[in-house]
mmCIF file of the N, C-alpha and C atoms, coordinates in Angstrom:
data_MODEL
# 
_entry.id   MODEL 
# 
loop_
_atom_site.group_PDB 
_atom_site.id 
_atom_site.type_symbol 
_atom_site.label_atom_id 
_atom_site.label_alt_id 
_atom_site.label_comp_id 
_atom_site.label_asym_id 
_atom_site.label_entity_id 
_atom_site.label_seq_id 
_atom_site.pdbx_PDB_ins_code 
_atom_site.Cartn_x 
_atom_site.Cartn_y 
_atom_site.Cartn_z 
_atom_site.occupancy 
_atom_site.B_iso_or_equiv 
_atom_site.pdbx_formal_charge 
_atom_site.auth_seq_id 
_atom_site.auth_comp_id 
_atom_site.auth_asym_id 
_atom_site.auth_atom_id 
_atom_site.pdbx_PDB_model_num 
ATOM 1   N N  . UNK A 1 1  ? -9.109 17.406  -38.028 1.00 0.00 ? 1  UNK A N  1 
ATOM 2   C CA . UNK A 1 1  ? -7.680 17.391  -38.178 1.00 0.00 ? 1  UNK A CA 1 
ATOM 3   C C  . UNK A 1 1  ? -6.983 17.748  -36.867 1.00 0.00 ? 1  UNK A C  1 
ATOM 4   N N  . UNK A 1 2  ? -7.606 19.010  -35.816 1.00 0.00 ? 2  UNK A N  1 
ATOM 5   C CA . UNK A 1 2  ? -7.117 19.499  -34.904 1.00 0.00 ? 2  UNK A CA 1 
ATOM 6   C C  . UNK A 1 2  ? -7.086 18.222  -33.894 1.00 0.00 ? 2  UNK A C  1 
ATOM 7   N N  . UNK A 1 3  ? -7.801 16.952  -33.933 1.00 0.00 ? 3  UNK A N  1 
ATOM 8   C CA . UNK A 1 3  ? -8.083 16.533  -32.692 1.00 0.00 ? 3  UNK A CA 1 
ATOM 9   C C  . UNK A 1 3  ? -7.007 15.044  -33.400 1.00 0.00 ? 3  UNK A C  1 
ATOM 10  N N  . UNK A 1 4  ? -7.122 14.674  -34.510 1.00 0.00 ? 4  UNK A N  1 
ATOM 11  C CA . UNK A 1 4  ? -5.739 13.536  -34.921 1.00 0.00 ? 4  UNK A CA 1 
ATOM 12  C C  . UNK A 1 4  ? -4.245 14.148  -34.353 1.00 0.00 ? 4  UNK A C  1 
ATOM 13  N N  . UNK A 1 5  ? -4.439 15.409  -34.587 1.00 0.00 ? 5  UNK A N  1 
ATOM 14  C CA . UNK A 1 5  ? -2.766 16.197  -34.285 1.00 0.00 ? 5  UNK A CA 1 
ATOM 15  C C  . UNK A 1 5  ? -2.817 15.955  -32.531 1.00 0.00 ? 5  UNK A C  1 
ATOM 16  N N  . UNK A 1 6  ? -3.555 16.803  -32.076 1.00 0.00 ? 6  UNK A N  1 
ATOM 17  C CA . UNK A 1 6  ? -3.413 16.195  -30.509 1.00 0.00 ? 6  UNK A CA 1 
ATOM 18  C C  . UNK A 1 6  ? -3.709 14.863  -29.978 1.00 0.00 ? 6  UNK A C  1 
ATOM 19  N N  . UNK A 1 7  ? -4.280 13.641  -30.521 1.00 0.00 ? 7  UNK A N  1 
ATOM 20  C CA . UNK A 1 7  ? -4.311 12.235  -30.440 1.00 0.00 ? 7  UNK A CA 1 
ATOM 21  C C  . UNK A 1 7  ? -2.948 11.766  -30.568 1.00 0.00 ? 7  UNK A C  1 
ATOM 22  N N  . UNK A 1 8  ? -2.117 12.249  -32.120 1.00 0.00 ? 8  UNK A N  1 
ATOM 23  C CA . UNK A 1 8  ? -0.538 11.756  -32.168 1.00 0.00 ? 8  UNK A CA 1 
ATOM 24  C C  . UNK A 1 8  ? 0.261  12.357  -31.306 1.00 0.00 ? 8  UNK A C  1 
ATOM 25  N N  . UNK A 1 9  ? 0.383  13.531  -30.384 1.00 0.00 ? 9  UNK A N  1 
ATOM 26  C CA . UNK A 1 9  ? 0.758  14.290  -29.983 1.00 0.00 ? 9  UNK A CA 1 
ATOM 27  C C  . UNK A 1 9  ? 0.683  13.844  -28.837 1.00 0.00 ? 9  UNK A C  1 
ATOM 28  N N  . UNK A 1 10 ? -0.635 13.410  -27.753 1.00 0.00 ? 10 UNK A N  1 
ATOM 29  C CA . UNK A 1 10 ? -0.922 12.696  -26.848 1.00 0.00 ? 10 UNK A CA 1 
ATOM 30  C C  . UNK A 1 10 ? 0.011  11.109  -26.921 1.00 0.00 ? 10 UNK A C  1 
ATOM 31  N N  . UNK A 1 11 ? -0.364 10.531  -28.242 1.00 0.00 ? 11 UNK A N  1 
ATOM 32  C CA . UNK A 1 11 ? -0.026 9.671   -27.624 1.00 0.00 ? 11 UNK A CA 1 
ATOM 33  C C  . UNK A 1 11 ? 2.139  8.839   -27.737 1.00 0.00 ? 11 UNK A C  1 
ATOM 34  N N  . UNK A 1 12 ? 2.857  10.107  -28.908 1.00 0.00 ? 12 UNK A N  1 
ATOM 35  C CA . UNK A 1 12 ? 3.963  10.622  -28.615 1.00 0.00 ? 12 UNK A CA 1 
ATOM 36  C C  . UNK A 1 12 ? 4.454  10.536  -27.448 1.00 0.00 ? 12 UNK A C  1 
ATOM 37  N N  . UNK A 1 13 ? 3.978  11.484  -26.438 1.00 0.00 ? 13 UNK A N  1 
ATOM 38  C CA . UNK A 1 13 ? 4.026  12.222  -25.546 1.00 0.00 ? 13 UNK A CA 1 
ATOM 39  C C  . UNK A 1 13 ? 4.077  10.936  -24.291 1.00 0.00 ? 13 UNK A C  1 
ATOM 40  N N  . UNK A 1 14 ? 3.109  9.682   -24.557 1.00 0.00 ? 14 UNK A N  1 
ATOM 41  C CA . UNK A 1 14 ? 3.407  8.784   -23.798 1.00 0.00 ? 14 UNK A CA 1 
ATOM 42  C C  . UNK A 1 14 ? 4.207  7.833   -23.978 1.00 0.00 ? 14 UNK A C  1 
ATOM 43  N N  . UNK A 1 15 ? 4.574  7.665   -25.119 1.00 0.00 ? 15 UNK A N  1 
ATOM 44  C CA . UNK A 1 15 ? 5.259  7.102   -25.854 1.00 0.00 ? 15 UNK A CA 1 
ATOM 45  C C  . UNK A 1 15 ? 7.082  7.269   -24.947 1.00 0.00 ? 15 UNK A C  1 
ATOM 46  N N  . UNK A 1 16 ? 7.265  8.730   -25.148 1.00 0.00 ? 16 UNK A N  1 
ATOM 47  C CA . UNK A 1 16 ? 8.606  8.995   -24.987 1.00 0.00 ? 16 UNK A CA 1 
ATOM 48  C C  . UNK A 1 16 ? 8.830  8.891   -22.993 1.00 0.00 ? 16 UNK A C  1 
ATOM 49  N N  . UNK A 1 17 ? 7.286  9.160   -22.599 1.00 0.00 ? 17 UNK A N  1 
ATOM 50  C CA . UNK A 1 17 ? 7.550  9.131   -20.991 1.00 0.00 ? 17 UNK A CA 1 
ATOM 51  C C  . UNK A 1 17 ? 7.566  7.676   -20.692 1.00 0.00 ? 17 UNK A C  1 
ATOM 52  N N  . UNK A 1 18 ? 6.941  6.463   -21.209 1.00 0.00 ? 18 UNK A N  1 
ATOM 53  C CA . UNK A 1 18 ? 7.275  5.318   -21.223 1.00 0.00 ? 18 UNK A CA 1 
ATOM 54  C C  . UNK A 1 18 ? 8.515  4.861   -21.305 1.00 0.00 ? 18 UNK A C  1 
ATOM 55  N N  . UNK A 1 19 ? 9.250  5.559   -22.845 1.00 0.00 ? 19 UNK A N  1 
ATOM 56  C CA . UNK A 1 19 ? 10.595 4.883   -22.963 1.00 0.00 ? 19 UNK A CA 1 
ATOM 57  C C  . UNK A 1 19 ? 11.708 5.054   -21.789 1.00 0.00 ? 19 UNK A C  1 
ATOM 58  N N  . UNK A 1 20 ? 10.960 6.442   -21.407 1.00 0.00 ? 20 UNK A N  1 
ATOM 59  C CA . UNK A 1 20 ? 11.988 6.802   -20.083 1.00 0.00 ? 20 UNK A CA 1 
ATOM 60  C C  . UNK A 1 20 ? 12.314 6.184   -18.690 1.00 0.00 ? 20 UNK A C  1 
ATOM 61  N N  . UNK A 1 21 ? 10.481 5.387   -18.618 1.00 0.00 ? 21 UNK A N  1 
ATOM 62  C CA . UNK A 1 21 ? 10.458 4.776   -17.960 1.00 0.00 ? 21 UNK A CA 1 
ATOM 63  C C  . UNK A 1 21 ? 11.015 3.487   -18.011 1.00 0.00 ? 21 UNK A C  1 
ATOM 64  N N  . UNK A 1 22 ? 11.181 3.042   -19.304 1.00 0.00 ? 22 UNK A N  1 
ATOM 65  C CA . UNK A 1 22 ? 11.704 1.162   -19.421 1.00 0.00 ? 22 UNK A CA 1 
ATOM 66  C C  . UNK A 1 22 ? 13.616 1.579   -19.329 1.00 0.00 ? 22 UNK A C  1 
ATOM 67  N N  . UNK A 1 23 ? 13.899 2.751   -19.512 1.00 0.00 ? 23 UNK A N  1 
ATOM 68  C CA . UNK A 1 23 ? 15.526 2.961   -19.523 1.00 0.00 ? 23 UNK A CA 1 
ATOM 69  C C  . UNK A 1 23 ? 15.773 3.290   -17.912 1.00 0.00 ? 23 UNK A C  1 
ATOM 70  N N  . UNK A 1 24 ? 15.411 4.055   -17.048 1.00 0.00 ? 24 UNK A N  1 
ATOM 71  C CA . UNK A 1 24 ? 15.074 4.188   -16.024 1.00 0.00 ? 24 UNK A CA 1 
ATOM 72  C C  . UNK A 1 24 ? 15.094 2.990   -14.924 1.00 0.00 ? 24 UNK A C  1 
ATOM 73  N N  . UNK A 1 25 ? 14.078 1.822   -14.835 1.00 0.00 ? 25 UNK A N  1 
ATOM 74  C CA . UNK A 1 25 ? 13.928 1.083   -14.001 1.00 0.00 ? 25 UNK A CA 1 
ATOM 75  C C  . UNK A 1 25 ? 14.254 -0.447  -15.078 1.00 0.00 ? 25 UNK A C  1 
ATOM 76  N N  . UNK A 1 26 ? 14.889 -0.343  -16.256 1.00 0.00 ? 26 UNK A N  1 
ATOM 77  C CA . UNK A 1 26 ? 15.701 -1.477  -16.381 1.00 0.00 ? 26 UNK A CA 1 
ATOM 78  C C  . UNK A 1 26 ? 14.532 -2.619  -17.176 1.00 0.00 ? 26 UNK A C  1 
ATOM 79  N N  . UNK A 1 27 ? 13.657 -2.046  -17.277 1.00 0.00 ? 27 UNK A N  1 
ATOM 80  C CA . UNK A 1 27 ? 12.271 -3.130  -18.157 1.00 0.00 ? 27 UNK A CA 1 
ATOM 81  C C  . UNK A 1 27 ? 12.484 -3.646  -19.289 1.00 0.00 ? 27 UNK A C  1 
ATOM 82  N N  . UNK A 1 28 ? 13.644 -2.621  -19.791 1.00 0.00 ? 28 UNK A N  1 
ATOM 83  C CA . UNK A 1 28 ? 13.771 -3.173  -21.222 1.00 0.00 ? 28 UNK A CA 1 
ATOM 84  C C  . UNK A 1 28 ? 14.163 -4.803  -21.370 1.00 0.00 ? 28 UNK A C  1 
ATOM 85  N N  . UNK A 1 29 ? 15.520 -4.636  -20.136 1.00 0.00 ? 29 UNK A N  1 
ATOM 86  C CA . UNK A 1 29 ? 16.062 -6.576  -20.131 1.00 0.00 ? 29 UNK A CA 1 
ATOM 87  C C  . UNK A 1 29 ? 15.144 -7.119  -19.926 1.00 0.00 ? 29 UNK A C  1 
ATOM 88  N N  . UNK A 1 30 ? 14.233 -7.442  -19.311 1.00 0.00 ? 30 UNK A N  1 
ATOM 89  C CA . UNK A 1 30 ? 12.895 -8.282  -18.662 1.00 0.00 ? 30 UNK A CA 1 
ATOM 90  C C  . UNK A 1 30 ? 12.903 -8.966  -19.662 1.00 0.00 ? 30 UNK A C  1 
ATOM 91  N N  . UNK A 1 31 ? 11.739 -10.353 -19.275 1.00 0.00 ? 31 UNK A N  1 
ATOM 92  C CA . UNK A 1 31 ? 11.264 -11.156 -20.090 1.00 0.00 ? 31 UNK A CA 1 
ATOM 93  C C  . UNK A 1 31 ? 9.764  -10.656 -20.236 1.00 0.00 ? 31 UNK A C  1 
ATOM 94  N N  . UNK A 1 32 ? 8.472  -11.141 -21.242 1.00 0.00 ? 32 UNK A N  1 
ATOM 95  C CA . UNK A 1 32 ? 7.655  -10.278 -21.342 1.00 0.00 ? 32 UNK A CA 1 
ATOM 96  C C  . UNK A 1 32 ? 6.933  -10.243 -20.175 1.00 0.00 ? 32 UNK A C  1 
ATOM 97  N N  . UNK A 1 33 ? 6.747  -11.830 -19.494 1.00 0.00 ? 33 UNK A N  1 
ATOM 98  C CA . UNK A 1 33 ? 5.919  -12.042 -18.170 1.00 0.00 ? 33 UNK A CA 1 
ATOM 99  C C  . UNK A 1 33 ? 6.775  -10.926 -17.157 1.00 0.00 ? 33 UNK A C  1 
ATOM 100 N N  . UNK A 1 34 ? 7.755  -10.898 -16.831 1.00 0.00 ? 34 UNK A N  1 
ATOM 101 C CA . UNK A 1 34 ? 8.622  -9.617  -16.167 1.00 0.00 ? 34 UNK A CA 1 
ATOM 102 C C  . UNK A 1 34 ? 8.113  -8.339  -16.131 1.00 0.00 ? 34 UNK A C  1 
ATOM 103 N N  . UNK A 1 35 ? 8.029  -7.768  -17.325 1.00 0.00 ? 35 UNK A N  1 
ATOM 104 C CA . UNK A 1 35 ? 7.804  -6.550  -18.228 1.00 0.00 ? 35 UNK A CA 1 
ATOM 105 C C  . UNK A 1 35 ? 6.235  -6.393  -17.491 1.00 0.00 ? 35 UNK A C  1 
ATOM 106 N N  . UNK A 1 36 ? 5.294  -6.891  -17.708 1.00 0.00 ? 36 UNK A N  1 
ATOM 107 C CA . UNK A 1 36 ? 3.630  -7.359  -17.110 1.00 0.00 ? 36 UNK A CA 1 
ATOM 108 C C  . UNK A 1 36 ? 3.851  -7.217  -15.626 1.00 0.00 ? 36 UNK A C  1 
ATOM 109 N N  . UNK A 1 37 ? 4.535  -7.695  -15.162 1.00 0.00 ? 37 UNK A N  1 
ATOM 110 C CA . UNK A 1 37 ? 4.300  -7.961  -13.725 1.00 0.00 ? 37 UNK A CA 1 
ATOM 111 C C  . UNK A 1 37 ? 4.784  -6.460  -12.897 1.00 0.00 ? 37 UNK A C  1 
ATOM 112 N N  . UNK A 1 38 ? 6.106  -5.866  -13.189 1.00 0.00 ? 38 UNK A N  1 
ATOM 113 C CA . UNK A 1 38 ? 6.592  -4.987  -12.857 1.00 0.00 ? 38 UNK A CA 1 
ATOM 114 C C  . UNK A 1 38 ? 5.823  -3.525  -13.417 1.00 0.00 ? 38 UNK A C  1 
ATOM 115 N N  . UNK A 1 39 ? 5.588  -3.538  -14.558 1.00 0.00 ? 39 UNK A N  1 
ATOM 116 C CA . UNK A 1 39 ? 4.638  -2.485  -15.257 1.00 0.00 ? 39 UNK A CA 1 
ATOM 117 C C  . UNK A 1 39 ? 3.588  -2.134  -14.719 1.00 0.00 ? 39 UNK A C  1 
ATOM 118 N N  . UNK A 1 40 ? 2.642  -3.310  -13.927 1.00 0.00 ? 40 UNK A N  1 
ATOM 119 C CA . UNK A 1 40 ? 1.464  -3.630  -13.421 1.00 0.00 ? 40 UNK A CA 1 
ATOM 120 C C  . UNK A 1 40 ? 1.221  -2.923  -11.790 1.00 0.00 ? 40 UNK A C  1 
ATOM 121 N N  . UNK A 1 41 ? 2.570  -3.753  -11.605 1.00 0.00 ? 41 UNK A N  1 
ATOM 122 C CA . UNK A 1 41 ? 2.729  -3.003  -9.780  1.00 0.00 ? 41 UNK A CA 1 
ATOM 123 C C  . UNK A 1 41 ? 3.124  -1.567  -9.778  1.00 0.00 ? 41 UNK A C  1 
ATOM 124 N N  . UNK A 1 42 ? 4.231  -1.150  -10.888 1.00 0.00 ? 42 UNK A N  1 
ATOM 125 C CA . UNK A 1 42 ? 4.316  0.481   -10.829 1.00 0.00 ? 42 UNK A CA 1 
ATOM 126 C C  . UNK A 1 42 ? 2.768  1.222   -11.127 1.00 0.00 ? 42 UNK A C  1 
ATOM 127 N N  . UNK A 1 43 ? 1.739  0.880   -12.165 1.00 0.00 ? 43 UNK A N  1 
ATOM 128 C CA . UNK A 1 43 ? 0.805  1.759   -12.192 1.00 0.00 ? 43 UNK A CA 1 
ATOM 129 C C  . UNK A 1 43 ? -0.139 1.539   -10.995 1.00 0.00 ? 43 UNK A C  1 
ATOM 130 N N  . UNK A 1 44 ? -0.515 0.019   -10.336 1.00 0.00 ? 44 UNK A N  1 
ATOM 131 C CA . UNK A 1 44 ? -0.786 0.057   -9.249  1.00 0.00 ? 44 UNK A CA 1 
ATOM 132 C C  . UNK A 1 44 ? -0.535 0.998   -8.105  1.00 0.00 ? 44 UNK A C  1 
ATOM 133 N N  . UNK A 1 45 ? 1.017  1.550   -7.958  1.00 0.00 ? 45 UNK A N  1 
ATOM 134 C CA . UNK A 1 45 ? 1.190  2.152   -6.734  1.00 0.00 ? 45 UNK A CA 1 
ATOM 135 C C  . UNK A 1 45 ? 1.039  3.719   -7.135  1.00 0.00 ? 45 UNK A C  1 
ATOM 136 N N  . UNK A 1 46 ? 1.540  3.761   -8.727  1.00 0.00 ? 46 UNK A N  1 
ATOM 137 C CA . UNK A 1 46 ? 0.899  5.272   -9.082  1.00 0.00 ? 46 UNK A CA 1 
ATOM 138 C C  . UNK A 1 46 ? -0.610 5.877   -8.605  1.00 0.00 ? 46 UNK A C  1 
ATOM 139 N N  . UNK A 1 47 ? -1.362 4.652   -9.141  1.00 0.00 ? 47 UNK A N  1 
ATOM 140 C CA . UNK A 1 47 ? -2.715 4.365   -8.798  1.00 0.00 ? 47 UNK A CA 1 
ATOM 141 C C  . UNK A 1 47 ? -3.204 5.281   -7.274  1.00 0.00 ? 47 UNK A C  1 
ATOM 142 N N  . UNK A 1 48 ? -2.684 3.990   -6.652  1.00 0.00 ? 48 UNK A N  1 
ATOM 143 C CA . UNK A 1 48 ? -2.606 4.226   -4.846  1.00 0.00 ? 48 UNK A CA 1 
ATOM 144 C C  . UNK A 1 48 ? -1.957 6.028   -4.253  1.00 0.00 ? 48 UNK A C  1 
ATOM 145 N N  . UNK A 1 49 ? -1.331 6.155   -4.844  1.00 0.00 ? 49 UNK A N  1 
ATOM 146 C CA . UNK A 1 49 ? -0.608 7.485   -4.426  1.00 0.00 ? 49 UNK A CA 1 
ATOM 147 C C  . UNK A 1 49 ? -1.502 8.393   -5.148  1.00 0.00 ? 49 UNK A C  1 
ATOM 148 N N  . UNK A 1 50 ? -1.746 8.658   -6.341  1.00 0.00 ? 50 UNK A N  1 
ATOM 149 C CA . UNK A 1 50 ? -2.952 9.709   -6.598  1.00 0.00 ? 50 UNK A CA 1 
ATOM 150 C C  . UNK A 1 50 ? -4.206 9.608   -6.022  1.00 0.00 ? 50 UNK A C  1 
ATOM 151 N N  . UNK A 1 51 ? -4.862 8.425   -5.554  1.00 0.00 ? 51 UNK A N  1 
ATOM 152 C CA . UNK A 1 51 ? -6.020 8.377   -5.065  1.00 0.00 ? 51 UNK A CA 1 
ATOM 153 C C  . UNK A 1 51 ? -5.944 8.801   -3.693  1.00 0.00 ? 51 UNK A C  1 
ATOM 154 N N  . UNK A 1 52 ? -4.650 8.841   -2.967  1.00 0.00 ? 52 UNK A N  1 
ATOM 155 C CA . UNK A 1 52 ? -4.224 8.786   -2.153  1.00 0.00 ? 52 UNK A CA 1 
ATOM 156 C C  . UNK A 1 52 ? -4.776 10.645  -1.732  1.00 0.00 ? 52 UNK A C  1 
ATOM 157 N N  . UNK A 1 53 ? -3.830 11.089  -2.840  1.00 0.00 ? 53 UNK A N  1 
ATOM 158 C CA . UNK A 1 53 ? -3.010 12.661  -2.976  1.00 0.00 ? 53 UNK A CA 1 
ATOM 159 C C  . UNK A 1 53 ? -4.731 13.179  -3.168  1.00 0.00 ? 53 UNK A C  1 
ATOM 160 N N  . UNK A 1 54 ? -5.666 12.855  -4.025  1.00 0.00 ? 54 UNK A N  1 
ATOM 161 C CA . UNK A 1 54 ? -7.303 13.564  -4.020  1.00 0.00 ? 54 UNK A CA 1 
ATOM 162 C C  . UNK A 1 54 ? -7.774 12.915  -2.601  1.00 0.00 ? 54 UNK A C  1 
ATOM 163 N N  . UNK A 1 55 ? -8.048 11.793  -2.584  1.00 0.00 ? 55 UNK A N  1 
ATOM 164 C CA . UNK A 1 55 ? -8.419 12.024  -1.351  1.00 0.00 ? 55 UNK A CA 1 
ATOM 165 C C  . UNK A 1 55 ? -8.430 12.643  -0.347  1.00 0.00 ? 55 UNK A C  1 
ATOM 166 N N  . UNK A 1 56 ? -7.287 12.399  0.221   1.00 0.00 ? 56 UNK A N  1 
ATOM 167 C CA . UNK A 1 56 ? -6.300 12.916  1.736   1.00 0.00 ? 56 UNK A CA 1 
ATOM 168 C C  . UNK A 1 56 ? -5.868 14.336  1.560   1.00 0.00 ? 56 UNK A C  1 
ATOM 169 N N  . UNK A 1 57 ? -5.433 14.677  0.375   1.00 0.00 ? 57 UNK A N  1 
ATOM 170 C CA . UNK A 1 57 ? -4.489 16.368  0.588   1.00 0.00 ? 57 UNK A CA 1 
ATOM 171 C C  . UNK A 1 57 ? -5.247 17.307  0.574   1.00 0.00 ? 57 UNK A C  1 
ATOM 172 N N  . UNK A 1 58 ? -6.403 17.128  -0.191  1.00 0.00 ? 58 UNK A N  1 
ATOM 173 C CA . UNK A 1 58 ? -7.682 18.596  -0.013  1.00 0.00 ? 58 UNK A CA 1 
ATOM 174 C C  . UNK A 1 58 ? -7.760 18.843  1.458   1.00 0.00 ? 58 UNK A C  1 
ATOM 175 N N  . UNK A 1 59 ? -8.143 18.039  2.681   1.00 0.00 ? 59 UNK A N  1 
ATOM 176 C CA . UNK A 1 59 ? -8.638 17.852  3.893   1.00 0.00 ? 59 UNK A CA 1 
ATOM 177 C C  . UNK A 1 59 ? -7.213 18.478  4.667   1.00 0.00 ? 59 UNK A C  1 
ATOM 178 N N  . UNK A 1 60 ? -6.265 18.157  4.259   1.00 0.00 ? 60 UNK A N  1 
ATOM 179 C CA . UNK A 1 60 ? -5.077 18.237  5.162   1.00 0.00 ? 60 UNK A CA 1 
ATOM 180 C C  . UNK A 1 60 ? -4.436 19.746  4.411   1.00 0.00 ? 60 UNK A C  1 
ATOM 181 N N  . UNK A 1 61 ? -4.643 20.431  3.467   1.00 0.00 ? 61 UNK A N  1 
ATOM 182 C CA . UNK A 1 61 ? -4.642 21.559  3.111   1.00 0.00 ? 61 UNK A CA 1 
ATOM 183 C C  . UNK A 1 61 ? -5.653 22.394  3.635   1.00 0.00 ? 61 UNK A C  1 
ATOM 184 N N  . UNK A 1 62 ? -7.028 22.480  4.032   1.00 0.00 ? 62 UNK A N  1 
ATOM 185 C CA . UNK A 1 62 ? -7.656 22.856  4.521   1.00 0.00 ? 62 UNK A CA 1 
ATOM 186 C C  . UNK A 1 62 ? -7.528 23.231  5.951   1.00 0.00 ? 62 UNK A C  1 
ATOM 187 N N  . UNK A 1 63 ? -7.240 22.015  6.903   1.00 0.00 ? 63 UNK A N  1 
ATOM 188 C CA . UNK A 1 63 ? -6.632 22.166  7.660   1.00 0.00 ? 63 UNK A CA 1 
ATOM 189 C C  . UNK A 1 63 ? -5.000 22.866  8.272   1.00 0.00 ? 63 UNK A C  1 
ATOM 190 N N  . UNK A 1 64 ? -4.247 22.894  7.373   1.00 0.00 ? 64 UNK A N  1 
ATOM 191 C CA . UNK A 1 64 ? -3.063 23.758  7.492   1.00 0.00 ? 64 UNK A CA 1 
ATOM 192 C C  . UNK A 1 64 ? -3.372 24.953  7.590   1.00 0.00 ? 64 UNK A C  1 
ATOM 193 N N  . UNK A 1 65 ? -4.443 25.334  6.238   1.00 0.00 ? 65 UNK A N  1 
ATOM 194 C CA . UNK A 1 65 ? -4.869 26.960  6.130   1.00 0.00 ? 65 UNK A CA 1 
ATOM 195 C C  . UNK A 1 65 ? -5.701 27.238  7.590   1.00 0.00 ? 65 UNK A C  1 
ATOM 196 N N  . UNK A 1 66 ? -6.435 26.675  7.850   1.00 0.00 ? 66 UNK A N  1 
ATOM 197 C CA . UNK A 1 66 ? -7.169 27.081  8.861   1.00 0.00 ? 66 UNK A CA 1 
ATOM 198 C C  . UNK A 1 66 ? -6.039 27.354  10.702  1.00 0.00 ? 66 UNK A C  1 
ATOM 199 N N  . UNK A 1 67 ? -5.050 26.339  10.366  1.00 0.00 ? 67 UNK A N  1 
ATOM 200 C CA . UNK A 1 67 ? -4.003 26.443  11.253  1.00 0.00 ? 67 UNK A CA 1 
ATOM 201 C C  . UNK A 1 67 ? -3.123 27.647  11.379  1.00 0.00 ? 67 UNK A C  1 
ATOM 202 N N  . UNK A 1 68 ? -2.621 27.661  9.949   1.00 0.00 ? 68 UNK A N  1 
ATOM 203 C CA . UNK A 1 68 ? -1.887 28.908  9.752   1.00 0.00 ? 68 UNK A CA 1 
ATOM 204 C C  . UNK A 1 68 ? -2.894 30.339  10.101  1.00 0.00 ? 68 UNK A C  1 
ATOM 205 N N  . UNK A 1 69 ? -3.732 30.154  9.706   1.00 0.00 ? 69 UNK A N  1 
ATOM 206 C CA . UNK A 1 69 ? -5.302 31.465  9.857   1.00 0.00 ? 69 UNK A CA 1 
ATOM 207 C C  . UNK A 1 69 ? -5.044 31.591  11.611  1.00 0.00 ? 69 UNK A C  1 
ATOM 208 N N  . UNK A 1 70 ? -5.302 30.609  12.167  1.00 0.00 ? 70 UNK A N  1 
ATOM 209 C CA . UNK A 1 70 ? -5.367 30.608  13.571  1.00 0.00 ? 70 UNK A CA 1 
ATOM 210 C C  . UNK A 1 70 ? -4.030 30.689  14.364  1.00 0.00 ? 70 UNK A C  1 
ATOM 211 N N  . UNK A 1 71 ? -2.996 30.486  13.892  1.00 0.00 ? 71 UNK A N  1 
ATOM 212 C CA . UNK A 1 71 ? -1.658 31.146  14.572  1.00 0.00 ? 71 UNK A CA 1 
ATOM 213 C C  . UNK A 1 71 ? -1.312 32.858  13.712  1.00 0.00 ? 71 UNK A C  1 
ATOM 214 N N  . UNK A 1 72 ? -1.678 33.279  12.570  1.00 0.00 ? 72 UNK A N  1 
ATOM 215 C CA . UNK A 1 72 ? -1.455 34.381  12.642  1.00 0.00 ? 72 UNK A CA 1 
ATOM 216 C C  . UNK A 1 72 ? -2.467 35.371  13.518  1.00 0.00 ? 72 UNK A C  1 
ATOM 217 N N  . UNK A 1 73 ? -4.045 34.816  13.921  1.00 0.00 ? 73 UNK A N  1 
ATOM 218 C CA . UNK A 1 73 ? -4.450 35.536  14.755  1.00 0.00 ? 73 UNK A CA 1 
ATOM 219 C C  . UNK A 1 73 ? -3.860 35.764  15.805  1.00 0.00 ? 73 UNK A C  1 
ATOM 220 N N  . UNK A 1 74 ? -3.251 34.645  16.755  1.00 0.00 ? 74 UNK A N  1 
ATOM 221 C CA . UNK A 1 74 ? -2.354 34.738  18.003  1.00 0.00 ? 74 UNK A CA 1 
ATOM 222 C C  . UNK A 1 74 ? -1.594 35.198  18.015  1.00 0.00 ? 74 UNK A C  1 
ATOM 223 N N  . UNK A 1 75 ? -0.758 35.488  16.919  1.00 0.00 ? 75 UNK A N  1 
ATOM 224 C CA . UNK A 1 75 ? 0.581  36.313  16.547  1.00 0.00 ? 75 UNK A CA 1 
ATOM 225 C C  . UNK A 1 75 ? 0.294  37.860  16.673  1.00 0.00 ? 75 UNK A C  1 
ATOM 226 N N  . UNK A 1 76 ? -0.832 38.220  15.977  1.00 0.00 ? 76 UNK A N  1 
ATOM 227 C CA . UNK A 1 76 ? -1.105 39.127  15.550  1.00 0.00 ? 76 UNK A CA 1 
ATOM 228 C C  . UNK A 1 76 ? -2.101 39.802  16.816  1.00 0.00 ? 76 UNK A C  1 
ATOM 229 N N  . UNK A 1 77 ? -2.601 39.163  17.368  1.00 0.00 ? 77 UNK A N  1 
ATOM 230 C CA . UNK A 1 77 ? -3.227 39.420  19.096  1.00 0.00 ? 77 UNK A CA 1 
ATOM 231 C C  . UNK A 1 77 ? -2.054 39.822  19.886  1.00 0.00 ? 77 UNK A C  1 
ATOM 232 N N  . UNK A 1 78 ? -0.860 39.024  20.013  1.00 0.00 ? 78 UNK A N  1 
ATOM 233 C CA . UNK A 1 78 ? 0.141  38.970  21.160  1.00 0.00 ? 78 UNK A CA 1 
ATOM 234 C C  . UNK A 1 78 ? 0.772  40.018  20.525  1.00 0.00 ? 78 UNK A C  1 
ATOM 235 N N  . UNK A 1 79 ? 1.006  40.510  19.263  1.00 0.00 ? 79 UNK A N  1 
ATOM 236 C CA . UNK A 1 79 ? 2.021  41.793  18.965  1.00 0.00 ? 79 UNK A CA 1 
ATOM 237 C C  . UNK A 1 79 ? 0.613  43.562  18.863  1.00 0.00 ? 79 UNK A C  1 
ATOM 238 N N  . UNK A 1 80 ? 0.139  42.898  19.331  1.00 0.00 ? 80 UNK A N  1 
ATOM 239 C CA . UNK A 1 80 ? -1.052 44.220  19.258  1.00 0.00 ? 80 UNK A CA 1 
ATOM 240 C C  . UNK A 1 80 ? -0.887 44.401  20.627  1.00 0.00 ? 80 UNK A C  1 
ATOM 241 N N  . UNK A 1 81 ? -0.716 43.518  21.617  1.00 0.00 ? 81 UNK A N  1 
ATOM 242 C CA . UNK A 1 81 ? -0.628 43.969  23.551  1.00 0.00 ? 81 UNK A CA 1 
ATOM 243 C C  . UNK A 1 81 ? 0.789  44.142  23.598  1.00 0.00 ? 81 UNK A C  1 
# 
């Protein structure tokens, strides 16, 4: 029972972020080939940008920390002399 309630709940839940989306960027007027084509390229670039965001941002967060690590040593060197 617990897992039908979060299935309707889940799929609610996309339900209403969809509608937001067809009021939003205007999908509703479309024709259905329209609706397909435009629907298709937005999850495409969603696609592209999260694969994007795991890929690329772990590495470039890592690197900031290690940046920031290495200017508070210098900071913290130059206010100790």
């Amino acid at each position: 029972m617990a897992v039908t309630s979060a299935f309707i709940r889940l799929r609610d839940f996309v339900a209403y972020w969809y509608f937001q989306w067809t009021l939003a960027s205007t999908v509703y007027v479309m024709e259905p080939t329209e609706k397909a084509i435009v629907n298709t390229l937005a999850v495409f670039v969603l696609t592209a940008i999260v694969y994007a965001a795991i890929s690329y941002l772990p590495g470039h967060v890592i690197m900031l920390g290690n940046t920031v690590q290495h200017t508070a040593y210098i900071v913290s060197s130059w206010l100790e002399s």
